[in-house]
N, C-alpha and C positions, 0 to 999 in steps of 0.2 A: 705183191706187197709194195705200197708205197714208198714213198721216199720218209716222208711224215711215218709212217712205222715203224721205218727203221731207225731211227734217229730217237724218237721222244717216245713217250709210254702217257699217250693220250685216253682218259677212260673210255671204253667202249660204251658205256649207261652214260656217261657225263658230256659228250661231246657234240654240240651241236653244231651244224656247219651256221656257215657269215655267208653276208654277200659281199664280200670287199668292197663296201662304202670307202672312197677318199680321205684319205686324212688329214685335211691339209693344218695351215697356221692359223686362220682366220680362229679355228675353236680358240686359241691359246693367247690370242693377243687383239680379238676384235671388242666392243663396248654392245654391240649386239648381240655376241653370243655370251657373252655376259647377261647380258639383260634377259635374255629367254631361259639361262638357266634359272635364273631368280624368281622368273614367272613360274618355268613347270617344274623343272629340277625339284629345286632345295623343297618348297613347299611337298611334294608327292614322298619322301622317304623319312623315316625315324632317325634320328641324330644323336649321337651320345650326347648327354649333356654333363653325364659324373659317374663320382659314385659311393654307393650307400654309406661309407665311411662318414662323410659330411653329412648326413642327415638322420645321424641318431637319434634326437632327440625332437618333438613338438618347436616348434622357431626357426630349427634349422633351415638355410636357404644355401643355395648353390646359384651361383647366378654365370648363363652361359651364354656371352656372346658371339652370335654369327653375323658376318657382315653387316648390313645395316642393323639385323635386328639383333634385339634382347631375350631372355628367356629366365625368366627365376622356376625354380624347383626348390618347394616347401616341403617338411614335413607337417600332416596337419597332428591336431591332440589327438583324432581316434587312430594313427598308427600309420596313414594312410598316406601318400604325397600327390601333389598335386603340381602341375607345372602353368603358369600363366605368365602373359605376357609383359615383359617390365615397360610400362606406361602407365601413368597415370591418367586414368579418364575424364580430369577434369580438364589439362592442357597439355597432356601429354609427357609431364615430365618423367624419365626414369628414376624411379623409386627404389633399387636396390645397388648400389655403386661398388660393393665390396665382391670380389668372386667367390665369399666365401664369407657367413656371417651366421649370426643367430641373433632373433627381434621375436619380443612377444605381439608385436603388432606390425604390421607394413604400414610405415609412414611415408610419406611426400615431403622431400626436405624443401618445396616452395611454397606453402599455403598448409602445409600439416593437414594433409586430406590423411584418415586413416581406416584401415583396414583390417579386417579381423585376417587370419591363417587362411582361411579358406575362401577369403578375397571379396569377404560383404563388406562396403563403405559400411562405418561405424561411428566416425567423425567427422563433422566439417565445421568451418569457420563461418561462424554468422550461417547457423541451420536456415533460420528466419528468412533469410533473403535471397530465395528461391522460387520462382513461378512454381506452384503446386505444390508448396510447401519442402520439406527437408529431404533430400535426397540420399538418407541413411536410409538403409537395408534395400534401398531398391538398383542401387548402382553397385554392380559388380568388376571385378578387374578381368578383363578377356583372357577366358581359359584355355588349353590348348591337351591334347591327349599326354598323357603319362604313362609308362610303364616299366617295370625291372626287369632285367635276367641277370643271375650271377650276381656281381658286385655293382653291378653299373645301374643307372636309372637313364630312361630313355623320354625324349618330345615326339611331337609332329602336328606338322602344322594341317594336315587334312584329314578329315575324316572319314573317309572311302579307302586309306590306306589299311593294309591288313595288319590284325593283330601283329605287335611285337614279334613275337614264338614266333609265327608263318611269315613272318616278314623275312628274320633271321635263317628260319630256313637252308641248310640243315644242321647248320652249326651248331646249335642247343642238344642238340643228339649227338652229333659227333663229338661236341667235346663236353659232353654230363661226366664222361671219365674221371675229367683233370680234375673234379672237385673245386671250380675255383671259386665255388660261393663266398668263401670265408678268406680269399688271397688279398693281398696289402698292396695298396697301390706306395713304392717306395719314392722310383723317381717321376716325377711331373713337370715336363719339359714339353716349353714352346718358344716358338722365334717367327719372329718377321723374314720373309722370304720374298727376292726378287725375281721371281718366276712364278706363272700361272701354277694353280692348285692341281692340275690335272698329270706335270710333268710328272710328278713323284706318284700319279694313281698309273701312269702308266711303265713307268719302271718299280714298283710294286706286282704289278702284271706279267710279270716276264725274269728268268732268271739270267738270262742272256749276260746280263751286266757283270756277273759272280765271276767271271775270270780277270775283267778290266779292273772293276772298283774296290773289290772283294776278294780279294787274291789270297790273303790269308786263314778266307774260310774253308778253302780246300783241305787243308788238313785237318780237319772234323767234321766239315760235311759236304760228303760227297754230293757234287751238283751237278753230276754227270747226266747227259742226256736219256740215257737206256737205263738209268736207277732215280727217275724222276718223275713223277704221277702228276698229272696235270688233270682236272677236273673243275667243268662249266653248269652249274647247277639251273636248272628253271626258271628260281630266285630272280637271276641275273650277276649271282656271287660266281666267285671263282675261288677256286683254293689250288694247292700244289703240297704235294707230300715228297721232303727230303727227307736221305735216310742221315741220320747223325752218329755222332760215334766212330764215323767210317773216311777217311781220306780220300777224295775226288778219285773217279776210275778215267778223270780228265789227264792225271800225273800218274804214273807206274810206280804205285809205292810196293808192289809186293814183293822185291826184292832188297828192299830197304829195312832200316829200324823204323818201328813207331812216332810218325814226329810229335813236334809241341803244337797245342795243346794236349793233345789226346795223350799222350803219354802220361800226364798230367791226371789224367782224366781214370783212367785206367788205375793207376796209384790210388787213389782216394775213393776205387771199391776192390782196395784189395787186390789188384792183378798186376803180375809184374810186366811191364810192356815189353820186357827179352823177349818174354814168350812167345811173341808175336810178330816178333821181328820174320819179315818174308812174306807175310802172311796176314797182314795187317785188316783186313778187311773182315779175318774169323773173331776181330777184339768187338766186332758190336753183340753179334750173340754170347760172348763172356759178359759184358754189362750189364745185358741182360738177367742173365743167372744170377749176376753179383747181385743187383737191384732188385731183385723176386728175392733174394736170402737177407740180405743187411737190410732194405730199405727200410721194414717195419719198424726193427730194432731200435734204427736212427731219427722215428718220427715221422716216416715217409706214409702215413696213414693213405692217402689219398694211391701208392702205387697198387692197392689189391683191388680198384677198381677200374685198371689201366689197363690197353692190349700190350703185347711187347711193341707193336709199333709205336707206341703212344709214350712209350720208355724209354726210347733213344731216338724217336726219330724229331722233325721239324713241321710241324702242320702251320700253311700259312695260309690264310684267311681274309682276301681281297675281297668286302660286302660293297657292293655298289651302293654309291659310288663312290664312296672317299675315304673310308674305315677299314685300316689292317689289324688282324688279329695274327700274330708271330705266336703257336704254342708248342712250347717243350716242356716237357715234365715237370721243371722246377721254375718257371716264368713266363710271361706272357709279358706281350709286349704291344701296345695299342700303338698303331702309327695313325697319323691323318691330317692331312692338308684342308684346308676351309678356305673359302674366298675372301679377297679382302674386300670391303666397303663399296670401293670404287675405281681402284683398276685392276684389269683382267690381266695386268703383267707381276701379280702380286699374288701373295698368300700367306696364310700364316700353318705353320709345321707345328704338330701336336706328337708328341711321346713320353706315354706313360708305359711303368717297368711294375708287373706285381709277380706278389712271391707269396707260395703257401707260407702260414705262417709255424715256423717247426719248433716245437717246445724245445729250449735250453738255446736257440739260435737264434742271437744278437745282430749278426751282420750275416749278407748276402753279398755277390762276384753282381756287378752288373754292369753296363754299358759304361759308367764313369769312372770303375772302381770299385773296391768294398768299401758298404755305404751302410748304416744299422737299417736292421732291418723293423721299421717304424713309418706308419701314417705320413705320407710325403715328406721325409728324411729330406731331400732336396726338390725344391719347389721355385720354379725358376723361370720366365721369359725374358728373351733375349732377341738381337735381330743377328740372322746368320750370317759372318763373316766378322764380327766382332771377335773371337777367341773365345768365346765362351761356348765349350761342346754342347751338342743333346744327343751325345752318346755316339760312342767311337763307330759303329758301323752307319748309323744314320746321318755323320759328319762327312762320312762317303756319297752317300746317296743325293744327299745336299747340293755335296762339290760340283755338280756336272750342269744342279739346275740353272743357275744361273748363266752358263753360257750357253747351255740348249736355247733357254728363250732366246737369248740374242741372236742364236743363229738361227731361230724360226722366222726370224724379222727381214730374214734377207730374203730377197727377188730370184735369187737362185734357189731356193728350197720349195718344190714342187710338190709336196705330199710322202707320206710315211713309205717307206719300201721296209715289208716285213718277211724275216722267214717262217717257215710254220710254226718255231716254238713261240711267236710271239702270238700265235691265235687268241689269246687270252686278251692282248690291249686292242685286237682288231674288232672282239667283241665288246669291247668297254664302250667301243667310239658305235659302232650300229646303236647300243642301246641309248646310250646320250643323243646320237639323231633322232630315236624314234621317240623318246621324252623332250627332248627341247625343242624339236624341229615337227614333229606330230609326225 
């Protein structure tokens, strides 16, 4: 038995070997590798751009900026949505300014060029003075793939990329359980960030950080190396299954009382955490029971089509290359970094918080606080180190970016030294070589 065996709980099906490609700084701070991602990268994957919330109705637009470019997402009248590029074809202006609107037509606020839903010129100024006559119905607005899963609507800029479903791969399976078709996106947080977009895909990658940054999470979820499931999909995704409910097997609580949270936790399905004082680690299959008996009662429709793991535990959902999916039973949690415009020592931080939505419940616990639970309740960007959170654990994860960059800049830093539980960021970086670097 290896070392790597003993330590971590690597899937047997999911586990592919690396070739320990270099890690060096150049990815993180050069204008070059900037530039090749923009070439093969961004364009080659599906991108979140929302979610169905905003586009109830025929007008609806959602407009989603990445780095240089733009992206609007319409609903059209037959029901349908469609995503195209925000430019205007006659000189390029962008046509949709709000990130969030409703228009019975798409107008040009410099010359009133306008557009039907579905992105056929329908107006122009002075048809007449046109070589080949009026340029209505024949000029289109450049369209770009669309697709949904769940609450969310998806882009992409190429078309050789695989459906949506097979793209996502296996997550649409793995997580059909949590029912999150109909979940509310509550909080909608973003900031400007002083570090490359990749620091935070690569501590996403790895749980190593949970005792330094995350200290407090030990006492409900156990992030112990031998109760920790790590899994490398085909996709190129990676996930990692903690068990929740459960206090780190990093700290010896089983001669202790139940600490807080979970003790907390345990109350509010009914179990008195005495009970489990010593023993602390028998309190997640009690949650369990509680959860299979009360949940229905309480509105929890969505728990009769849950495994018990999927009932207390933590499934987190790194999809290459920039999109976390954080899911527990009663939330999800979208993290994601995006490049900025035009330097590679920048980025901007995306987190969004949804929640089933449970009849007779008003407010939800979530990363800021209890917050009603209602259509982005708080909606907010910010630049990071201003005071203003995007949510207490992800205000940890932040804290480190900005001085990791700087010390990538130094002449002393030689390249990534990883132990095995970090296979997951060692994989990130082969797969960004072999997409950005061919």
């Amino acid at each position: 038995m290896n070392l790597q065996s003993k330590v971590s709980r690597y899937s047997q099906e999911f586990d592919p070997p690396v070739r320990g490609d270099p890690i060096t700084a150049d990815r993180y701070i050069s204008k070059e590798w900037m530039a090749g991602e923009m070439k093969n990268l961004w364009p080659k994957v599906w991108h979140l751009g929302g979610v169905l919330a905003d586009l109830e109705e025929p007008g609806d637009v959602i407009r989603h900026n990445f780095a240089k470019e733009s992206v609007i997402m319409v609903r059209q009248e037959d029901d349908s949505i469609r995503a195209f590029y925000n430019s205007c074809p006659h000189r390029g202006n962008r046509l949709i300014l709000a990130d969030v609107t409703s228009v019975p037509r798409i107008t040009c606020g410099y010359h009133n060029w306008t557009y039907d839903l579905d992105g056929t010129l329908i107006k122009v100024q002075d048809p007449d003075d046109f070589e080949g006559g009026s340029p209505c119905g024949k000029v289109h607005l450049s369209e770009l793939r669309c697709e949904t899963w769940g609450p969310f609507v998806f882009w992409c800029m190429d078309d050789d990329v695989a459906p949506l479903h097979e793209w996502l791969s296996p997550f649409p399976e793995r997580l059909a359980g949590y029912g999150i078709d109909n979940w509310v996106r509550v909080l909608n947080l973003s900031a400007d960030c002083e570090f490359n977009w990749k620091i935070i895909r690569d501590n996403f990658n790895e749980s190593y950080h949970l005792p330094t940054i995350h200290p407090e999470l030990a006492t409900f979820i156990n992030d112990g190396l031998p109760d920790t499931l790590f899994e490398m999909y085909p996709s190129g995704h990676n996930s990692m299954w903690m068990k929740g409910h459960q206090a780190t097997t990093r700290v010896d609580y089983h001669t202790t009382e139940v600490p807080a949270p979970l003790d907390q936790v345990a109350r509010a399905w009914g179990i008195d955490p005495a009970d489990y004082a010593g023993h602390t680690g028998d309190l997640r299959a009690a949650v369990i029971e509680a959860k299979r008996r009360l949940g229905p009662e309480r509105g929890f429709a969505n728990y009769a089509q849950m495994s018990d793991q999927q009932l207390v535990d933590y499934f987190h959902c790194t999809l290459f290359p920039n999109l976390t999916l954080t899911m527990s039973p009663e939330q999800l949690q979208v993290l994601r970094t995006e490049p900025h415009p035009t330097d590679p020592e920048k980025c901007v931080f995306q987190h969004w918080c949804l929640y089933p939505p449970i009849a007779g419940m008003r407010e939800v616990e979530t990363p800021l606080g209890t917050v009603p639970l209602r259509h982005d309740a708080i909606a907010r960007h910010s630049t990071y180190g201003d005071g203003v959170s995007v949510g207490f654990v992800a205000d940890q994860d932040l804290s480190i970016g900005t001085s990791q960059q700087q010390g990538l800049n130094s002449r002393g830093f030689k390249g990534c030294i990883l132990p095995g539980q970090e296979k997951r960021v060692q994989r990130f970086h082969e797969l960004l070589n072999d997409v950005v670097q061919g």
